[in-house]
N, C-alpha and C positions, 0 to 999 in steps of 0.2 A: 240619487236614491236616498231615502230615508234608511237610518240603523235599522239592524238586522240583529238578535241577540239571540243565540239558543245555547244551553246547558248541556255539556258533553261529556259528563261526572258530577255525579255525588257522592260527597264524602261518607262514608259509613257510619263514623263514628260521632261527626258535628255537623252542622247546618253548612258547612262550609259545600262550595260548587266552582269546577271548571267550566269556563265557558268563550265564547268565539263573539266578539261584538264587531258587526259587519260595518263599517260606516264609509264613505266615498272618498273617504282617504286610506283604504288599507284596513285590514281586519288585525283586530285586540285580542289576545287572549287574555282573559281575565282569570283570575284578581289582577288588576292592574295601579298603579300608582302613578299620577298624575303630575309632574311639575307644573309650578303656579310663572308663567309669564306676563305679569300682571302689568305689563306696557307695551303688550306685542313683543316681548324678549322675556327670556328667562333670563337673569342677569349673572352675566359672566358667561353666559355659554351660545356659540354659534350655534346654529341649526345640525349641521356640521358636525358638531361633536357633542348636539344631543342624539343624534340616528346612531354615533360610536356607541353612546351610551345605552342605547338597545330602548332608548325611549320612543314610542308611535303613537304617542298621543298627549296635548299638552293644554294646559288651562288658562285663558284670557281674562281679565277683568272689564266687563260692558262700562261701570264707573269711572276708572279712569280713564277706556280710551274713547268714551262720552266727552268727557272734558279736553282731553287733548289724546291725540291732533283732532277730535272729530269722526263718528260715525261718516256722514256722508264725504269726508276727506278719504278714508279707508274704503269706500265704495265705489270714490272715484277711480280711486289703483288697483278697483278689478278683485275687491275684498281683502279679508284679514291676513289670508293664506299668501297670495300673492304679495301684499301689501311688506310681511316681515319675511315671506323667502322661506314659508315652512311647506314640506309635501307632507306630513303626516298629519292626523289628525286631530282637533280643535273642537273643545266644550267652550263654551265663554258661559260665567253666571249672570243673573239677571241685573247686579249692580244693589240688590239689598240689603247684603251684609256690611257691605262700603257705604254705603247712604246713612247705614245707624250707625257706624261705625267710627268713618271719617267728617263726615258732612257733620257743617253746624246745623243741624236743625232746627226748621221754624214752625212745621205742621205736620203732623201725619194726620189723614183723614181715610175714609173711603175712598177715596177718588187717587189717591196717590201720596206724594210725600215733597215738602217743599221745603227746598234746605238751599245753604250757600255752601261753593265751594270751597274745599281745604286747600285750595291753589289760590285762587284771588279772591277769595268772597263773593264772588259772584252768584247771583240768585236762580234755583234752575229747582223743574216741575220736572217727576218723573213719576207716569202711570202707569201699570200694567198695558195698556196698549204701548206708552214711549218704550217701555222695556224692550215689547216687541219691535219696533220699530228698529232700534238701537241695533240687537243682533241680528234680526235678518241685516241691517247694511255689511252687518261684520260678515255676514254668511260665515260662520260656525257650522260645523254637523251635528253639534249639540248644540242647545240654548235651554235656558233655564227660565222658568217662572217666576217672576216676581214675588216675595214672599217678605212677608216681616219680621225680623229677627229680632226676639228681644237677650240681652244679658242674663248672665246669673249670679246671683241668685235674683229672683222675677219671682211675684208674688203669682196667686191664681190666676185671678182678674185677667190681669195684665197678657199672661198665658193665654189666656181664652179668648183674648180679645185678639190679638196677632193670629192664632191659630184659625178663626173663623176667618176674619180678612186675609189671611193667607188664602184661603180655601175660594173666597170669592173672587179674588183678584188670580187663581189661576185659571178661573173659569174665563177670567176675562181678556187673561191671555191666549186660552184658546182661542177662543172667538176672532181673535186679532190674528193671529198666526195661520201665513196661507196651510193649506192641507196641497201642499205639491207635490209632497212625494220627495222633497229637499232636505232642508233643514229638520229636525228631530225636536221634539219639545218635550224635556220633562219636568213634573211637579216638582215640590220639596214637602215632605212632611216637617209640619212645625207642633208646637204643645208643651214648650218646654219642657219640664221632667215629671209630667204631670202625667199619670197613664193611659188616663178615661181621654185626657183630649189626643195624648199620641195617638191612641186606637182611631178615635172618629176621625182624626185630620185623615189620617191612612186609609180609611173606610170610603171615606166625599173622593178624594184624589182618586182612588184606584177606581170607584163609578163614572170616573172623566176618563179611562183611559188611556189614559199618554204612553209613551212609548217608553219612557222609563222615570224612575222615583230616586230624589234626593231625600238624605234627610238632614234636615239643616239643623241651629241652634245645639247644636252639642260643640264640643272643644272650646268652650266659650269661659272655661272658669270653672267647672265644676268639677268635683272628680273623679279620676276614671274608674272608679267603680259605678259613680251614680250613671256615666255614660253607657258603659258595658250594661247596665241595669235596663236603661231604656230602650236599648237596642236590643236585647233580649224579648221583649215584648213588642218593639216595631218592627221589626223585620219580619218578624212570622205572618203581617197585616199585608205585605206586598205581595203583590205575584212573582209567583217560581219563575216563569215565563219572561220577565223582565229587570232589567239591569236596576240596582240596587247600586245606589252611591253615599257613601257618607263624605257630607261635604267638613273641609276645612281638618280633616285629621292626618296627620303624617308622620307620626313617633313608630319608630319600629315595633314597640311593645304592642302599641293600638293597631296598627294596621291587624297584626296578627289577631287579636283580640275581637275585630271586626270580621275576619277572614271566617275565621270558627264560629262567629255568628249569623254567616249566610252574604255578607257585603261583598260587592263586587269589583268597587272601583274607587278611589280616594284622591285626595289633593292636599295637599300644603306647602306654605314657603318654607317649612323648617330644613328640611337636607339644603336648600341653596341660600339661605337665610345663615344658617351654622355655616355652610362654606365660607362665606364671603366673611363672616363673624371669627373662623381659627378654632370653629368644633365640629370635631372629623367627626365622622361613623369607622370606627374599626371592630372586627370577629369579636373582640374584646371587650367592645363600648366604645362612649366618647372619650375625646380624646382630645385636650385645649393645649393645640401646636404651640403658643406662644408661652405658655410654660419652659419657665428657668432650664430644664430638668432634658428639655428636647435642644438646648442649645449645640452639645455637641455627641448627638445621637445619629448615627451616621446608619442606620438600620433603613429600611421604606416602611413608610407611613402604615401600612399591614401588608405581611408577608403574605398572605393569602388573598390578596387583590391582585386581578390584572390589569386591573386600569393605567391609563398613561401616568399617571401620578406616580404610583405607586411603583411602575414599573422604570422608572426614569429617574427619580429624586430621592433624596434622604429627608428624615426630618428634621436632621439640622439645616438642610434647604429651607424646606418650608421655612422654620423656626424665624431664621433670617429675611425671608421674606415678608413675613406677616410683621416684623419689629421693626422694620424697614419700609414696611407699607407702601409696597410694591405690587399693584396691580396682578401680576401673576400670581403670585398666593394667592389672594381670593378664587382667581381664575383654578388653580388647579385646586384647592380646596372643594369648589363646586363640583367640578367632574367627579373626583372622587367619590361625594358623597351620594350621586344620582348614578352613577355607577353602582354605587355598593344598595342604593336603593335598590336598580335596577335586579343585581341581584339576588337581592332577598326575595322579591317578586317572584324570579326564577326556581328559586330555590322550594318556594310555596305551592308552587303549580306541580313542579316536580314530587312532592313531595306528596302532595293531591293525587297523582296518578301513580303511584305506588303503595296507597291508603294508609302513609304514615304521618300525617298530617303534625296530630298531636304529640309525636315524638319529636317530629323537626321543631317544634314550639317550644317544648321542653328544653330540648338543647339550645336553642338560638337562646332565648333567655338565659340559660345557666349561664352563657357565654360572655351577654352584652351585659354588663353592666353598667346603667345609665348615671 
């Protein structure tokens, strides 16, 4: 079945909403936060002890697992789901960000983007149809539109040019994208920080109706005021009626920042990127384990976590393991901090349905100090 989204709260005071995203892996309560599995794994964590972590839903990269092992490799083993052993549910993005990102680039045109890749140089076409192609083999329950992402700071021009080829090229992945009733497909708004072309990008997209809206090119360098800035005036362009995702953002401050702006859904490698890296999330802030200062701190990592981490070891553990660079630190590094993601989620929803939204914000912030 195709996703399913409807709105079961609104907040009084912000644009913020609870909500229930249906998809054929298990239903979402939204606001949700996304880990990035950007090779068919979240790194450092089993499937296993992302479901401990109360996570049901997680993000694929189409670019790298285009390069390796291969789309029609992962479609031989009965898709992406089967393929890494996940039962919950699965966004993969269109491989756009990665392409301007990673990939040396040779062309971007209308027709697509011709670049070599960051593993062997090797030379590789990818269109808004291959996009398509690419994630129906993954079968995802979400797939993403192909869109072009430029950096920041980006002139107008430049802006306007991505924003419209974004616009054409997701018409063209409609086109290309069966209507089965399956996989789910939605846009990205693009326009840089530019407002007249957020509004139109948001305008063309939402007369294509897709089942739900990214909005891409933010977290890219600029700052988070100009972000919150833009999101202030693109969010109000979508429909109430459909899931609202800000791609690539995952700092606790922003998530909440997004939350109060009406966003529904997010993703980033930062919580498992700091794991692996020895910078926790604790009630406190962060928190860089391998500091002198935690060598013989015999405390858990935050007393107000129940995670296996926290509930099991000291930070003089950690400390030692991360200076030791020893596998398991990163490992329980990550849980913790998708754990403590996980919670904050928790704590947002709830907080939603007791219409104290803006108070949990206020306090969480006093608290973390980044």
């Amino acid at each position: 079945m195709a996703i399913k989204f409807e709105v079961t709260k609104e907040c009084k005071k912000t644009k913020a909403r609870l909500g229930k995203l249906f998809t054929p892996h298990g239903t979402i309560e939204t606001p949700v936060f996304m880990p990035v599995g950007t090779q068919a794994t979240v790194k450092a964590m089993s499937p296993q002890e992302l479901e401990k972590a109360g996570i049901k839903i997680i993000l694929s990269n189409s670019y790298h697992l285009y390069l390796r092992p291969g789309h029609n490799l992962i479609a031989q083993a009965g898709g992406l789901h089967k393929f890494m052993g996940w039962g919950g549910a699965l966004l993969t993005d269109s491989g756009g960000f990665q392409v301007f990102s990673l990939g040396k680039l040779n062309k971007v045109n209308d027709e697509g983007v011709f670049f070599n890749s960051h593993l062997d140089g090797s030379k590789h076409f990818i269109s808004p149809e291959k996009a398509m192609e690419i994630q129906i083999a993954l079968g995802s329950d979400i797939a993403m539109a192909f869109d072009e992402c430029i950096p920041y700071p980006s002139g107008r021009y430049q802006a306007e040019v991505a924003a419209w080829r974004t616009v054409r090229w997701a018409k063209r992945c409609q086109e290309a994208h069966p209507d089965d009733g399956g996989q789910s497909l939605f846009g990205i708004v693009q326009g840089g920080v530019f407002r007249d072309l957020r509004i139109e990008s948001a305008r063309k997209l939402v007369e294509m109706d897709f089942l739900g809206y990214g909005i891409g090119g933010l977290s890219v360098g600029e700052p988070k005021s100009l972000m919150y800035e833009v999101l202030d005036y693109t969010v109000p362009c979508l429909p109430a009626d459909k899931p609202r995702y800000l791609m690539g953002v995952g700092a606790p401050q922003s998530i909440l920042e997004g939350v109060v702006r009406g966003v529904d859904m997010f993703d980033c490698v930062l919580p498992t990127r700091n794991g692996r890296n020895g910078s926790l999330f604790t009630s406190s802030g962060k928190l860089t384990i391998t500091n002198a200062k935690f060598k013989d701190d015999f405390t858990p990592l935050d007393q107000h976590c129940q995670c296996y981490t926290c509930q099991k070891f000291t930070r003089a553990y950690l400390h030692h393991l991360y200076r030791a660079k020893e596998m398991l630190g990163p490992i329980l590094g990550t849980i913790h901090n998708l754990y403590f993601m996980s919670n904050l989620m928790e704590g947002i929803k709830l907080a939603l349905r007791k219409d104290r939204l803006l108070e949990f914000k206020e306090e969480f912030l006093a608290n973390f100090q980044s």
